[in-house]
C-alpha positions in Angstrom: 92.4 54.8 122.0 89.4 57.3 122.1 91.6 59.6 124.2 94.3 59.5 121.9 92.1 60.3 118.9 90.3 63.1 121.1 93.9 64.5 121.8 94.6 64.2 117.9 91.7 65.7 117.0 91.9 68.2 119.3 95.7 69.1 117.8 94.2 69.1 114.5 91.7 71.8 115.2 94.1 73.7 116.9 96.9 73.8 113.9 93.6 74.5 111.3 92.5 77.6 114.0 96.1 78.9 113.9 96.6 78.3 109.7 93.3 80.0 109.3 94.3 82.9 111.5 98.0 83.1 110.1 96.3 83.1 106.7 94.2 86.0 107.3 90.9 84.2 107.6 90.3 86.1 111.1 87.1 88.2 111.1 88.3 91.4 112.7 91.0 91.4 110.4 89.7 91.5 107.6 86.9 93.6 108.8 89.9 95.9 109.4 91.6 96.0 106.0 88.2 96.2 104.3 87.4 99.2 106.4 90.8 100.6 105.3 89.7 100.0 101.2 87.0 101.9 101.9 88.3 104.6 103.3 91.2 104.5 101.0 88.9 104.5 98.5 86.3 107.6 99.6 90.0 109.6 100.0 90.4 109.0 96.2 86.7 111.0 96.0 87.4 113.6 98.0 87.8 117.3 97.0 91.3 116.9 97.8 91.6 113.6 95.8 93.3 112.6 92.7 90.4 111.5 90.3 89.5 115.2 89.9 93.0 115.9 88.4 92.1 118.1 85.4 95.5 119.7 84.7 99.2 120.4 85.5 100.4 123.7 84.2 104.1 124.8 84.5 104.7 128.8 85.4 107.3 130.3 83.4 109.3 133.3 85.3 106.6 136.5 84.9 103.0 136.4 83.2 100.6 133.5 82.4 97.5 134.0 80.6 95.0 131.4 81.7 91.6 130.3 80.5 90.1 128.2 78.1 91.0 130.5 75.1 93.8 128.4 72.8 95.7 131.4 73.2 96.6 131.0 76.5 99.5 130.0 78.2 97.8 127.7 80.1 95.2 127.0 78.8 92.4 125.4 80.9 89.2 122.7 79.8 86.7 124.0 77.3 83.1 124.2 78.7 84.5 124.4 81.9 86.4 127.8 81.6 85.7 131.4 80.4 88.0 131.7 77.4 90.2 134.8 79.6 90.2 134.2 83.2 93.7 136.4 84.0 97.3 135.7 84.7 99.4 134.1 87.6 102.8 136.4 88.0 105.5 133.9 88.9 108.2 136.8 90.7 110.9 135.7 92.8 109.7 132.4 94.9 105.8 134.4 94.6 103.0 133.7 92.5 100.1 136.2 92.2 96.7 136.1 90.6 95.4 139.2 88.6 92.0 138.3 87.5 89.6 139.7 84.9 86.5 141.4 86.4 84.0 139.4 84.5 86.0 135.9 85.2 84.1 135.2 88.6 87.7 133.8 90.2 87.3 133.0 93.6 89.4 132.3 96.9 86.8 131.4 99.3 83.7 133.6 99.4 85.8 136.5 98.1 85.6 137.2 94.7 89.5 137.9 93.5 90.7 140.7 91.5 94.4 140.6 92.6 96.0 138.2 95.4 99.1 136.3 96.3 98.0 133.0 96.5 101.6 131.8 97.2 104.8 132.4 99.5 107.6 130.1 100.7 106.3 129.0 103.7 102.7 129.7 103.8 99.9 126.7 102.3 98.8 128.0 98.8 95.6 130.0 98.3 93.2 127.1 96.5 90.8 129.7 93.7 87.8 128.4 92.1 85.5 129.3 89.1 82.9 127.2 88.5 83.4 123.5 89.0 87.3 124.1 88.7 89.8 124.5 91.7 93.0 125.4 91.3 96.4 126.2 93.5 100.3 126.7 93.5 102.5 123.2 93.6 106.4 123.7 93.8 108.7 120.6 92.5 111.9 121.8 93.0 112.9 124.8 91.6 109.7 124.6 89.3 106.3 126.2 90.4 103.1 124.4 88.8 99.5 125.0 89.1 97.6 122.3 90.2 94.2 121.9 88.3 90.8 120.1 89.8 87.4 119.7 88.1 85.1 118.6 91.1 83.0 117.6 87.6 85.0 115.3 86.4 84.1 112.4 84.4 86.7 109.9 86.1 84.3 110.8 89.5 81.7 109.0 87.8 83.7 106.5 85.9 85.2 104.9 88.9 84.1 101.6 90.1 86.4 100.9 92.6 90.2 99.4 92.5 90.9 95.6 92.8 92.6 94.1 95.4 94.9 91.0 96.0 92.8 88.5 99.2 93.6 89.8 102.1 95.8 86.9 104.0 97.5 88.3 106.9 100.7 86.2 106.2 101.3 89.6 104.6 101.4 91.1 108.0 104.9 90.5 108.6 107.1 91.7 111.9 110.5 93.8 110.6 113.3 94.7 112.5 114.7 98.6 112.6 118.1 98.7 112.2 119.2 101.9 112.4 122.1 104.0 111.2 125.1 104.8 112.7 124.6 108.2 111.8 121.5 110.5 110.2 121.2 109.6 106.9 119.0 110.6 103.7 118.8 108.8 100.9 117.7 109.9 97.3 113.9 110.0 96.1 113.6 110.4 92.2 110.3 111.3 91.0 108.4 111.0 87.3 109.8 114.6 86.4 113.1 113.5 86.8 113.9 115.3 90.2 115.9 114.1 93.0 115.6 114.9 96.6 117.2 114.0 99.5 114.8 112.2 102.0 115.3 111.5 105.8 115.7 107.8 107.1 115.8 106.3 110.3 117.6 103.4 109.6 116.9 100.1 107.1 113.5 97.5 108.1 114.7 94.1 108.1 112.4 91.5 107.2 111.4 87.9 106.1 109.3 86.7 103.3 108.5 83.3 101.9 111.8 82.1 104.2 114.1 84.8 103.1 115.2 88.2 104.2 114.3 91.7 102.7 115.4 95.2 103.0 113.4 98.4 102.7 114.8 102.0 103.8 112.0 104.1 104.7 111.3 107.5 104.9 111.1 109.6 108.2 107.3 111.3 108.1 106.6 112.3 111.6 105.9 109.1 113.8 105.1 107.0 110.9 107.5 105.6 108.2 106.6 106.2 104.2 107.7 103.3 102.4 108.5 103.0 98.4 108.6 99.3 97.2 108.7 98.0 93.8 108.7 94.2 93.8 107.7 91.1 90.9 103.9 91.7 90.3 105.3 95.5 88.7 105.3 93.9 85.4 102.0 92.6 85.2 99.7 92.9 88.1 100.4 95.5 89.8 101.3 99.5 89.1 104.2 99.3 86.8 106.5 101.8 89.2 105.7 100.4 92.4 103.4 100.8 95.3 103.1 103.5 98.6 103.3 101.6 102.2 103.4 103.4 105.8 103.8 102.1 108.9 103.9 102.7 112.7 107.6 103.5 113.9 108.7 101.6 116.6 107.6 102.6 120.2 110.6 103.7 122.8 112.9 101.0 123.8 111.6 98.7 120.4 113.0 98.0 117.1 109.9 96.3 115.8 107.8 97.6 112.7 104.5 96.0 111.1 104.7 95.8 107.8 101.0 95.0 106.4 101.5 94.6 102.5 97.5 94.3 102.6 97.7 97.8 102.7 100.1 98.8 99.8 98.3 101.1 97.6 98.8 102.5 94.1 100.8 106.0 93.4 98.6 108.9 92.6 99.9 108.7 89.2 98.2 105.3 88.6 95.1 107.5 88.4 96.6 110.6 86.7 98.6 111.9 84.5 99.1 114.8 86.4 100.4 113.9 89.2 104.7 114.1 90.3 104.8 110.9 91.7 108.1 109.7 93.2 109.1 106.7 92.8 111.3 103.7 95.1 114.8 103.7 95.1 117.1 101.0 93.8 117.2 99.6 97.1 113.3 99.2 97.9 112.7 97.0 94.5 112.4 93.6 96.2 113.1 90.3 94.6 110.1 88.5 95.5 106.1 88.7 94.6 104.5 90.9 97.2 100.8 89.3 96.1 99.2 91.4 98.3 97.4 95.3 98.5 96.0 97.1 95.2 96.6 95.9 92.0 97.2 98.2 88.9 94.7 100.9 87.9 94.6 101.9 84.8 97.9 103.0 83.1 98.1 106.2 84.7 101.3 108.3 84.3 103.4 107.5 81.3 
């Protein structure tokens, strides 16, 4: 009888060890996705991220004024900006700076009277003056200049972005199937754009006992993954959620799909950012209770 209690006791522990670790109670996993937040979190600091958005300013063919002067036509944030700083020339797939003297416009440690800060091709030219940055974005067929304020208040305001528990039942194994033949399927983004995006093939998977279907995008060796599913409406970012993963080694068809490390657009931070947004295809049916929750309202 002891033996027999042992042995049940025994089973016990073992199914509790493997129901703890299933649901995500495993220390180096978690110490994993927290390391993640926090480095997802540090990117949204950054120079180069999106809580220093200041502005989005559409070229129109020829000259732009710019500066904080209400004449402009773009006109940039008062108290950050001399009221003339120049004009961007928007010519034939170019865009060129011409800069007032007295502005102090900058591209690196060169003070800039007149420069092409953008070619098809070549990474735009990033100018500063003062606490603003500034460079060339291209959506389409429309050319944008993309404003940062390395000042800005939302630096400051930002306490962090709340998370679902991480619980590695959200870890789930999917299956590449791919296409019979290349394929891209269409992106829409907030401006009403579409492109044409490559995909590999459809990632099978299973959730709460049934099966789910997400079609990724090709970005190098990883996948990009748009996803909208039943928390949109109140929990998490209205439009949906960002996801990568691994693609499959050579001779697999398997994919990891961690939803503990879905993460808000950048227009859940911004209104100026072009977010795209998931396809038709990528909106799942079922609660994905896992990853960031909403932000703010962000984009409208």
């Amino acid at each position: 009888m002891l033996q027999s209690n042992i042995y049940k006791t025994g089973l016990w522990v073992i199914a509790v060890a493997l129901l703890s670790f299933s649901y995500g109670t495993d220390p180096k996993y978690i110490e994993e996705i927290k390391n993640w937040q926090k480095e997802r979190v540090e990117s949204l600091k950054k120079e180069d991220g999106w809580l220093n958005l200041a502005g989005l300013y559409w070229l129109r063919p020829g000259s732009n004024t710019f500066g904080a002067d209400a004449g402009n036509q773009l006109v940039f944030p008062k108290g950050k900006s001399a009221a003339q700083l120049g004009r961007l020339i928007l010519e034939n797939g170019e865009v060129w700076v011409e800069s007032k003297t007295e502005a102090e416009v900058w591209q690196g440690e060169n003070r800039v009277e007149k420069l092409k800060i953008f070619s098809p091709g070549n990474a735009p030219l990033v100018l500063r003056h003062g606490s603003l940055r500034w460079f060339v974005i291209k959506r389409g067929e429309k050319y944008g200049i993309r404003l940062r304020d390395l000042e800005h208040p939302n630096l400051s305001h930002f306490t962090g972005i709340e998370s679902y528990p991480i619980d590695a039942k959200w870890k789930v194994e999917a299956k590449l199937e791919k296409f019979p033949e290349e394929k891209k399927i269409a992106i829409t983004d907030v401006l009403g754009q579409t492109s044409m995006q490559p995909s590999s093939g459809a990632l099978v998977f299973t959730l709460k006992g049934k099966t789910y279907r997400l079609d990724p995008i090709d970005e190098g060796d990883q996948f990009f993954i748009l996803f909208g599913d039943k928390t949109n409406a109140k929990h998490t970012y209205q439009s949906g959620r960002f996801l990568y993963a691994q693609k499959p080694a050579a001779g697999s068809n398997t994919v990891i799909l961690d939803f503990n490390k879905a993460y808000n657009p950048p227009c859940a931070f911004t209104e100026f950012a072009t977010c795209p947004l998931p396809p038709a295809q990528n909106v799942l049916n079922v609660a994905v209770q896992a990853g960031e929750k909403r932000y703010g309202e962000g984009h409208p």
